[in-house]
C-alpha positions as CSV (number, residue, x, y, z in Angstrom):
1,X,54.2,143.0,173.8
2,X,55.6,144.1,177.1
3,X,59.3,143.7,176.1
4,X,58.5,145.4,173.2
5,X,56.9,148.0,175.4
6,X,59.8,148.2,177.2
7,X,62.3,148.7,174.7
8,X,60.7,151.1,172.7
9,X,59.9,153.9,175.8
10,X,63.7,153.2,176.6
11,X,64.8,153.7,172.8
12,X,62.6,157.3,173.1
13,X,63.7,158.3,176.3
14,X,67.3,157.9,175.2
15,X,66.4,159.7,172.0
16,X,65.2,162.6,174.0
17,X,68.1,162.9,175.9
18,X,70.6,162.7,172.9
19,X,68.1,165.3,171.3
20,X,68.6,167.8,175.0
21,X,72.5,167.3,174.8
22,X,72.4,168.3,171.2
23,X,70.7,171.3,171.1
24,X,71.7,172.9,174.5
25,X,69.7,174.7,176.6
26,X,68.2,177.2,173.9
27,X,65.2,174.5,173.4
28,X,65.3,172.6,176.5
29,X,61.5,172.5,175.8
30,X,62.0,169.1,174.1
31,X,62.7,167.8,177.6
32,X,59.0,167.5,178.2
33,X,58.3,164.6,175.0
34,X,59.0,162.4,177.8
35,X,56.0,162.5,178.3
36,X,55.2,160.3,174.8
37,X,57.4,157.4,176.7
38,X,55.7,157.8,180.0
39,X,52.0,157.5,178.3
40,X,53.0,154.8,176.2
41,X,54.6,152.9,179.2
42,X,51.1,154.1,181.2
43,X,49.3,152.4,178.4
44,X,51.2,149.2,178.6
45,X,51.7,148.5,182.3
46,X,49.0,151.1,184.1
47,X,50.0,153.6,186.8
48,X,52.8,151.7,188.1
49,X,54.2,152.0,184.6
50,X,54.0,155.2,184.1
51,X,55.7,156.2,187.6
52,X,58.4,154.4,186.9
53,X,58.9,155.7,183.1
54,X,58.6,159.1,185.0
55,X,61.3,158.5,187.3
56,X,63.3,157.5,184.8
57,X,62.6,161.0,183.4
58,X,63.2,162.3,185.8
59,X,67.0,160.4,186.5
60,X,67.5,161.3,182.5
61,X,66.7,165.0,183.2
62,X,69.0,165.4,186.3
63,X,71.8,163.6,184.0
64,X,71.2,166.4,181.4
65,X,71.3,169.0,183.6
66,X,74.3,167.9,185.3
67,X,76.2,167.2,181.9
68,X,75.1,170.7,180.7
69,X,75.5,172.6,183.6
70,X,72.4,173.7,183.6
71,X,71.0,174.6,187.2
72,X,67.4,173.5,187.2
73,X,67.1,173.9,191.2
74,X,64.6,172.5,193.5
75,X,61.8,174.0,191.7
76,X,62.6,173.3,188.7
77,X,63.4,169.4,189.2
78,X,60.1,169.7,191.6
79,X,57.7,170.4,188.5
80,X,59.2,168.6,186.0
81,X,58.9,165.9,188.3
82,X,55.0,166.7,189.5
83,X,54.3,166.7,185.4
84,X,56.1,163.1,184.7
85,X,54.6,161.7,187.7
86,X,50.7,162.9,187.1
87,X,50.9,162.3,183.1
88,X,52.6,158.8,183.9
89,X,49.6,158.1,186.7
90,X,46.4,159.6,185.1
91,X,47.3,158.1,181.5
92,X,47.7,155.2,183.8
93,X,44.9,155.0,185.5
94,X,42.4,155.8,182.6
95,X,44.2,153.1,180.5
96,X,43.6,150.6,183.7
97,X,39.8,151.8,183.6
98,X,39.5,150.9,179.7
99,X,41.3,147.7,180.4
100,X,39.1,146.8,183.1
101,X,35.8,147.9,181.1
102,X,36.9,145.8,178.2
103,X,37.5,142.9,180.2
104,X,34.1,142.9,181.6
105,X,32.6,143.5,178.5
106,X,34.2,140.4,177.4
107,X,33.1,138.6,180.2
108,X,29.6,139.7,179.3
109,X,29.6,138.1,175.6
110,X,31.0,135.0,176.8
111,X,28.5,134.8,179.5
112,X,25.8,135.6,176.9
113,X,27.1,133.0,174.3
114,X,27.5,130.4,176.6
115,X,23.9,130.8,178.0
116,X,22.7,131.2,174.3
117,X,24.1,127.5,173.8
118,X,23.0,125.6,177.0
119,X,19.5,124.6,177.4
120,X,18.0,126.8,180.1
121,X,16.4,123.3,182.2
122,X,19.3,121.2,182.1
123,X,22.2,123.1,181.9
124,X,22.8,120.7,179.1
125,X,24.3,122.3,175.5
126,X,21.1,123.0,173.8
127,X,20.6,122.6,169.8
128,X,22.6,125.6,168.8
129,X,25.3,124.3,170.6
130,X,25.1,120.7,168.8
131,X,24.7,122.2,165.6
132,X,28.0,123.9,166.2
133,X,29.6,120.8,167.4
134,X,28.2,118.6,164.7
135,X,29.9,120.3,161.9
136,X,33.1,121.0,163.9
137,X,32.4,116.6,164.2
138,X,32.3,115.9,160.4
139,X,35.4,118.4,159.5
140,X,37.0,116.4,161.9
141,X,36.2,112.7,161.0
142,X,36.5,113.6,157.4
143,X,40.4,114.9,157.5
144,X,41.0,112.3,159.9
145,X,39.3,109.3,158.8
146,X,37.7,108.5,162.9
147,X,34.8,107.2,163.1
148,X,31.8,109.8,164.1
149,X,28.4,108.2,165.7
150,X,25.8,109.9,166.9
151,X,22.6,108.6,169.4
152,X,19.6,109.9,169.4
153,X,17.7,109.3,172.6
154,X,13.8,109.9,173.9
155,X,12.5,109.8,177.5
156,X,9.5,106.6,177.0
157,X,6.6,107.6,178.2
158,X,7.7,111.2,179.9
159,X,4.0,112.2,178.6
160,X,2.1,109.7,180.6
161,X,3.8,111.5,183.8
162,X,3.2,115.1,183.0
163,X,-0.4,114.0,182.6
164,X,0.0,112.1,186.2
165,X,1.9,114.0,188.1
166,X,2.1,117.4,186.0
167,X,4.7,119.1,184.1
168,X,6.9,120.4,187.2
169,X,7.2,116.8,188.0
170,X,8.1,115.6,184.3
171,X,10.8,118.8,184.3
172,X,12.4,117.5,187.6
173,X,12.0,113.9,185.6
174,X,13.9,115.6,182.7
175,X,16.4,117.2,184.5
176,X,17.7,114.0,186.4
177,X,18.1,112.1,183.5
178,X,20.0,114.9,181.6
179,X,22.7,114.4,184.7
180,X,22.2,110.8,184.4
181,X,23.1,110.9,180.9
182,X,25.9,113.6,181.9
183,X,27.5,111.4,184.2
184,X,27.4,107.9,182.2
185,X,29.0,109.3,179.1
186,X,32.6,109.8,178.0
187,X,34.1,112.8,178.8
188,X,34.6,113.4,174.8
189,X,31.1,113.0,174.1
190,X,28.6,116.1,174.0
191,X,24.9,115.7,175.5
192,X,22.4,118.1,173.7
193,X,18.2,118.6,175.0
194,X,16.7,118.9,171.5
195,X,13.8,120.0,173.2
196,X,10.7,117.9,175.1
197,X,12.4,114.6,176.0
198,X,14.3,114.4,173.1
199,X,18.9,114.7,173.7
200,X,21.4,114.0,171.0
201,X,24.6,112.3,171.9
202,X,27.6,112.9,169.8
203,X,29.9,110.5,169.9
204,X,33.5,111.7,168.2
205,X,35.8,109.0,167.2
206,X,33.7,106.4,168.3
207,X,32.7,103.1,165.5
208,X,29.0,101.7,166.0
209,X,29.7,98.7,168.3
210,X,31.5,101.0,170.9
211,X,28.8,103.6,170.5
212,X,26.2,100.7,170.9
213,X,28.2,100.3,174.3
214,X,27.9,103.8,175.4
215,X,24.6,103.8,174.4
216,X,23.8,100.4,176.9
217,X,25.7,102.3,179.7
218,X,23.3,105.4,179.0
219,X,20.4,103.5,179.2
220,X,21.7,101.3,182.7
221,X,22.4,105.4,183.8
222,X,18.4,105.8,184.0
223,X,17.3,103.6,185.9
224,X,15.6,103.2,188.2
225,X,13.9,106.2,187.4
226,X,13.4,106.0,183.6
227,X,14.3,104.2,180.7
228,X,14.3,105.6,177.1
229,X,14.7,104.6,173.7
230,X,18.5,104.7,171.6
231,X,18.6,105.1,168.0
232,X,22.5,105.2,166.9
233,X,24.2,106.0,163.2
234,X,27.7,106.2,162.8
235,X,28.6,108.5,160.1
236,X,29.4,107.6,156.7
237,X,31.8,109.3,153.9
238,X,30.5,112.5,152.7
239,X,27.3,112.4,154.6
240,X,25.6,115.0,155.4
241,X,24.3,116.0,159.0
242,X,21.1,116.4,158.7
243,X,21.4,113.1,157.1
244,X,23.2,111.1,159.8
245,X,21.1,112.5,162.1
246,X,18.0,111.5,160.5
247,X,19.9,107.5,160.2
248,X,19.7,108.3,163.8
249,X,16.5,109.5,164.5
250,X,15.0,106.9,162.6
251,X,16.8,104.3,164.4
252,X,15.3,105.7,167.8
253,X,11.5,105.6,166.6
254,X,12.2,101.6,165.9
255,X,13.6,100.8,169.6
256,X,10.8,103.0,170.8
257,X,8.1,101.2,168.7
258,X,9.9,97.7,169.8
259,X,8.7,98.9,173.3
260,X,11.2,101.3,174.2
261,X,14.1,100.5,176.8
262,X,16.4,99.5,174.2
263,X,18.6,100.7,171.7
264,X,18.6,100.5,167.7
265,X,21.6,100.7,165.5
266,X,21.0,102.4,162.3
267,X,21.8,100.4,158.9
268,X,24.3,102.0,156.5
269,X,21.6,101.7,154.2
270,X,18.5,104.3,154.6
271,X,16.5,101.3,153.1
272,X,18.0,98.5,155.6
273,X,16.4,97.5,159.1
274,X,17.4,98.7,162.4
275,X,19.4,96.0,165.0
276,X,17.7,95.9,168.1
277,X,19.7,95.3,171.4
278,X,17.4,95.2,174.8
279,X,18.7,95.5,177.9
């Protein structure tokens, strides 16, 4: 875009000057559509810009004057010079201020969508955010052919210490296993607080024994200050979802009813029976 800029305020600046030396001095008016250069060189680069496309007017100006013999004088080259220079600077200036407005209103919507997609506790992406991901996920794995797993995983027994201890003291629970979690997973993966002490784990190109790996690290991660039950489900052609993470979900509430600490893989089948790996 610059270049482009560039060559275009020289292409009209030339043009003007072709168009002074053509016409003579009868309509030496048309000197001032420099001034459609300068803005658009304002425009493009700010103030600095558009001083410097005016002194370039200005250079062109004296040429023509020279070449026509036309004695402008001290005056003369003094305004023509004061008009350049302040179109060249306030075009400048106000396109600087625009530019600088935009920016920040920019910086506004991101900061707004990325608090709308992070779970206010934990800092964690929140289930907008995995939503998102999820189907960005299963375009992937299904152009690609990767493997796509997902765990679901819930805090054991978080309610026993709200009732204990209260819920500041479960929140402060929740938020140091969401870093424990953070911290124990693979920098590919995405950590998601459904809500309560429920997170989703997506696990992109990642088959079910690795996952069940990633899974036993996540659950070593908690102690000694929780543990928590794993369901994984690794995704199958032309499943849905809401379906996979349901396989998933299902898979959690067996490891938790097994006693929890422990983590269940999720049979291809809907109709098959969980595998249960302790730790």
């Amino acid at each position: 875009m610059g270049r482009s800029a560039v060559a275009v305020c020289a292409l009209l600046m030339v043009g003007v000057t072709a168009l002074r030396i053509a016409v003579s001095n009868p309509i030496e008016a048309v000197g001032f559509l420099y001034t459609i250069p300068i803005s658009l060189a304002a425009v493009e680069f700010g103030w600095r810009g558009g001083l410097a496309a005016a002194a370039s007017a200005i250079m062109l100006t004296v040429f023509w004057a020279e070449l026509q013999i036309v004695p402008l004088g001290v005056v003369g080259y003094a305004a023509r010079g004061f008009t350049f220079a302040s179109v060249g600077l306030l075009v400048g200036l106000q396109a600087e201020q625009l530019r600088t407005l935009l920016q920040e209103r920019e910086r506004l919507v991101d900061e707004l969508r990325a608090t709308a997609m992070r779970d206010q506790l934990t800092g964690l992406a929140n289930r907008r955010a995995s939503d998102e991901r999820l189907a960005y996920e299963l375009r992937t794995a299904g152009r690609s052919a990767r493997p796509l797993s997902v765990a679901m995983v819930d805090l054991d027994k978080l309610k026993l210490v709200n009732d204990r201890y209260g819920h500041a003291q479960g929140d402060r629970l929740i938020q140091r296993c969401a870093q424990a979690l953070r911290v124990a997973a693979r920098e590919t993966d995405l950590i998601a607080r459904l809500g309560g002490d429920e997170f989703l784990v997506l696990l992109p190109d990642c088959p079910g024994t690795e996952a069940r790996d990633v899974a036993l690290r996540l659950l070593d991660a908690l102690r000694p200050d929780h543990s928590a039950s794993i369901g994984i489900a690794t995704w199958e052609p032309h499943e849905r979802g809401d379906e996979l993470i349901s396989r998933a979900d299902h898979a959690m509430y067996s490891a938790k009813m097994a006693g929890g600490a422990r983590v269940a893989l999720a049979p291809e089948s809907p109709w098959g029976r969980p595998l249960l790996a302790a730790i």
